[in-house]
C-alpha positions in Angstrom: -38.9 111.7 83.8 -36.6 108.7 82.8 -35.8 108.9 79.1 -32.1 110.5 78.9 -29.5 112.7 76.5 -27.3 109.7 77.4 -25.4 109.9 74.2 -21.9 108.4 74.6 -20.7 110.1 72.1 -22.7 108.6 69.6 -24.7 111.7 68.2 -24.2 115.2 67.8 -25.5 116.4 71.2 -28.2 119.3 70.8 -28.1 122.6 71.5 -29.8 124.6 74.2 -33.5 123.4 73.6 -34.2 123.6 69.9 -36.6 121.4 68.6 -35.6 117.6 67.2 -36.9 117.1 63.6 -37.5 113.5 62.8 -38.8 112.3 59.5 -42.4 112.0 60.3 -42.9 114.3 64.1 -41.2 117.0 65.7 -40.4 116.9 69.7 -40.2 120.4 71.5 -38.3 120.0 74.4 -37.5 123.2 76.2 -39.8 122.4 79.0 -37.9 119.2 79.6 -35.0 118.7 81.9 -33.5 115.8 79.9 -33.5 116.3 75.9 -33.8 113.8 73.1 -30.7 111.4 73.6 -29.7 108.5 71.1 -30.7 105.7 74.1 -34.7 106.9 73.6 -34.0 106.5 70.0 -32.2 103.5 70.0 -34.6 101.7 72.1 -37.8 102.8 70.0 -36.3 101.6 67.0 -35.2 98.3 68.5 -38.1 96.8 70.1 -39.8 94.4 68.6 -43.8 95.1 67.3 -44.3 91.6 65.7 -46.3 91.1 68.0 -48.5 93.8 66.7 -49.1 95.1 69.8 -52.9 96.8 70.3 -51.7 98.3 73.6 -48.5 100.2 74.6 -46.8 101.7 77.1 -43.7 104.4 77.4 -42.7 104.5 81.3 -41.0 108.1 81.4 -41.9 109.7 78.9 -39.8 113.0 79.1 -40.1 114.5 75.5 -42.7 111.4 74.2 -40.0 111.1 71.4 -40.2 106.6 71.9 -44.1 106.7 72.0 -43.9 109.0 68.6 -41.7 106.7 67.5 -43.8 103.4 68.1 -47.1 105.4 66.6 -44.9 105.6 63.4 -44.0 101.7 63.8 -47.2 100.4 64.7 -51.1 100.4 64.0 -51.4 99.8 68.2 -55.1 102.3 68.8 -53.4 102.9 72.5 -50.1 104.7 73.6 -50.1 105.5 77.1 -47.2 108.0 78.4 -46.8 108.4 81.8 -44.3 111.1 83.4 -44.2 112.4 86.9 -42.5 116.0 86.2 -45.2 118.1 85.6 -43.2 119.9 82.7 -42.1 116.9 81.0 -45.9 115.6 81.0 -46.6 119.1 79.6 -44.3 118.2 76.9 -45.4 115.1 76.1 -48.6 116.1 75.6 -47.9 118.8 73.1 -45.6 116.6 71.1 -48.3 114.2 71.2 -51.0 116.6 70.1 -48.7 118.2 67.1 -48.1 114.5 65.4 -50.3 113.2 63.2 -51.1 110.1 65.7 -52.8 112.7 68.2 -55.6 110.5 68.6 -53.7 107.2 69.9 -51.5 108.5 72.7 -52.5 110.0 75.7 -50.3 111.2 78.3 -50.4 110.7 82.3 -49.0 112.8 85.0 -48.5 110.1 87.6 -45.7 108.0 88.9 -45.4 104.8 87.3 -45.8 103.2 91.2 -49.4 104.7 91.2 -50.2 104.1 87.5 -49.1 100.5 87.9 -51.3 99.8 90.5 -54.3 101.7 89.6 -53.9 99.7 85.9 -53.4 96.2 88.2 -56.7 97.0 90.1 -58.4 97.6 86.9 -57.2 94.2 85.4 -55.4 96.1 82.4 -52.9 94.8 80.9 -50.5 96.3 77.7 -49.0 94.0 75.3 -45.7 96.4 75.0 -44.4 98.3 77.9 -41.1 99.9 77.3 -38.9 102.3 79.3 -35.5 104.1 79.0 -35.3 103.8 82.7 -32.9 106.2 85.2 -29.3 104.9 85.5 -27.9 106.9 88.2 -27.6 104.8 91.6 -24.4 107.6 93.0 -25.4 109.4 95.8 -24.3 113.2 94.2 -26.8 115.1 92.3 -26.9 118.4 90.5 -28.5 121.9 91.0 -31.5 121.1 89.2 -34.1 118.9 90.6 -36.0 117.9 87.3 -32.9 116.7 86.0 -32.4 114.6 89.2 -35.7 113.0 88.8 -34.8 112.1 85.6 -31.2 110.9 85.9 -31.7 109.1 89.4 -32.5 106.0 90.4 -33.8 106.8 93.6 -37.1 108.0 91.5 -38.0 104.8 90.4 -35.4 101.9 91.5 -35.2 99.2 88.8 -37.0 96.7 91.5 -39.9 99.0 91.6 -40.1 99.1 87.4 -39.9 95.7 87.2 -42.4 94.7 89.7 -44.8 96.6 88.2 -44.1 95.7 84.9 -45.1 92.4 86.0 -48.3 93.4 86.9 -49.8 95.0 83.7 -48.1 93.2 80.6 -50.3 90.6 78.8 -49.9 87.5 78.9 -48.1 87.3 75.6 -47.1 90.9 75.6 -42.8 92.2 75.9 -40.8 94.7 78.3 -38.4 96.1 76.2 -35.4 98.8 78.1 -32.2 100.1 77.7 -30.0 100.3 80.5 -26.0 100.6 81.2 -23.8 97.2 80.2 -22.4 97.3 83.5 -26.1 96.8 85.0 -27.2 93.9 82.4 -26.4 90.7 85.0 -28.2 92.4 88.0 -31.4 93.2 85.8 -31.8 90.4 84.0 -32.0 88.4 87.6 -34.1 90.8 89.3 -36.4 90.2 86.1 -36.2 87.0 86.6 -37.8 87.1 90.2 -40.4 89.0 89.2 -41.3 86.6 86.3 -39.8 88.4 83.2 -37.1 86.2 81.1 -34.9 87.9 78.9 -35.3 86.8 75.5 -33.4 89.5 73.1 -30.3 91.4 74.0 -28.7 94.0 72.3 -25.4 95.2 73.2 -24.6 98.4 71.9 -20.8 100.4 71.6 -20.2 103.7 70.1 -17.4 102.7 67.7 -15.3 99.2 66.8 -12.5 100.1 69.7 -15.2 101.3 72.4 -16.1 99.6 75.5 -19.9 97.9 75.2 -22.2 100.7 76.9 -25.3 99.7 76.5 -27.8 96.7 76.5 -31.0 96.7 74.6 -32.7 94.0 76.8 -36.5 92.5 75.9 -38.3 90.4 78.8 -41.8 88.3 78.3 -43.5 86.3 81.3 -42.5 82.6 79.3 -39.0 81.5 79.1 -37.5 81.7 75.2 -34.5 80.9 73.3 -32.2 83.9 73.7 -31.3 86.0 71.2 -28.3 88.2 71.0 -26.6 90.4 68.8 -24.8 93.4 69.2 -24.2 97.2 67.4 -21.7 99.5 66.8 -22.7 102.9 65.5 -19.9 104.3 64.4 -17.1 103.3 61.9 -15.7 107.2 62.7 -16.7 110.2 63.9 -20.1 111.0 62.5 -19.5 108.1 59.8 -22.0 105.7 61.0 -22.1 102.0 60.4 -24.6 100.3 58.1 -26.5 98.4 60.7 -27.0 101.8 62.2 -28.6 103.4 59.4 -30.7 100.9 58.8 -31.9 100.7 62.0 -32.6 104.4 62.6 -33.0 105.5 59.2 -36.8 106.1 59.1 -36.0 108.7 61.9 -33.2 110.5 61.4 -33.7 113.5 58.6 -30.0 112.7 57.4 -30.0 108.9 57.6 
């Protein structure tokens, strides 16, 4: 439902709904209203796991590309997905069942509203949550409603993610999103009212004379000394920058 094709130009955009081969999975997505995007990618490469997180879990999954991409990263025996659209959760769940981490994810067709609170009256808690969440507050939509559900915020408002966030992380566990620039300063207070500090931020721009688009934000329930950095991912077009490669390289089949 939430994880989006926003790509910025950053990445060759994909075609119809061919498959995604990364190094070590491959996502189907022709059931999916919104394909693999370079934000998903970006934000499953980025978050932190030194934690060593036992528990995760990916809020939208849409394709399940970031909780394929955190079973790589991690040793963590539980990866919970949960999608609303039907055919996305459909998705998810084959992806899930093709990778060789079959047995450590596990997909949900719920909204996160009713997962969150169904999780909170079970006293569960997950020691990373992370979500590419909808970034679409306009009032226009398109013809197709799967892809309105996934772009819009009106399908789960930011206040809504991050109040039930606060509900199921651990006590020592991290949020970690990726939302528009132009959003940062209103999230990172409405976190703040519901407990979550901001503790790494990564502000991302396609190339060296781009506007920043978008910030890689991580949240835990104890204030921290804040880190920031930032990323460009292109030097040119399709030339990509070393901090990019090395971030993304055990993904990408030409990186």
């Amino acid at each position: 439902m939430f994880h989006f094709a926003e790509l910025f130009s950053l990445k060759p955009r994909l075609t119809l709904s061919k498959p995604f081969q990364f190094k070590e999975f491959t996502i189907h997505q022709d059931k999916t209203a919104m394909k693999v995007g370079t934000d998903g990618v970006l934000l499953g490469a980025w978050c932190v796991i030194d934690n060593y997180p036992d528990t995760i879990l990916d809020i939208g999954s849409g394709t399940g590309v970031i909780s394929l991409m955190l079973a790589q990263r991690s040793d963590a025996m539980t990866i919970d997905a949960v999608e609303l659209d039907e055919s996305a959760y459909e998705q998810t769940v084959q992806n899930f069942e093709d990778s060789d981490w079959g047995d450590r994810l596990y997909g949900y067709n719920a909204s996160f509203q009713e997962f969150a609170s169904e999780i909170a009256e079970e006293e569960e808690t997950y020691d990373l949550i992370i979500s590419n969440p909808p970034f679409y507050t306009d009032a226009f939509e398109t013809e197709n409603p799967a892809r309105n559900k996934a772009r819009f915020a009106s399908a789960l408002s930011f206040d809504e993610l991050l109040v039930g966030v606060s509900r199921i992380i651990s006590e020592n566990g991290v949020f970690a999103t990726i939302i528009p620039f132009k959003e940062e300063v209103a999230f990172i207070d409405l976190a703040a009212k519901n407990n979550l500090f901001l503790h790494r931020v990564c502000r991302v721009r396609g190339n060296a004379a781009a506007e920043v688009k978008r910030s890689l934000l991580e949240f835990s329930l104890h204030p921290k000394e804040r880190i920031e950095t930032a990323l460009t991912i292109e030097m040119s077009r399709h030339q990509y920058t070393q901090e990019y490669i090395d971030l993304t390289k055990h993904f990408y089949l030409k990186m």
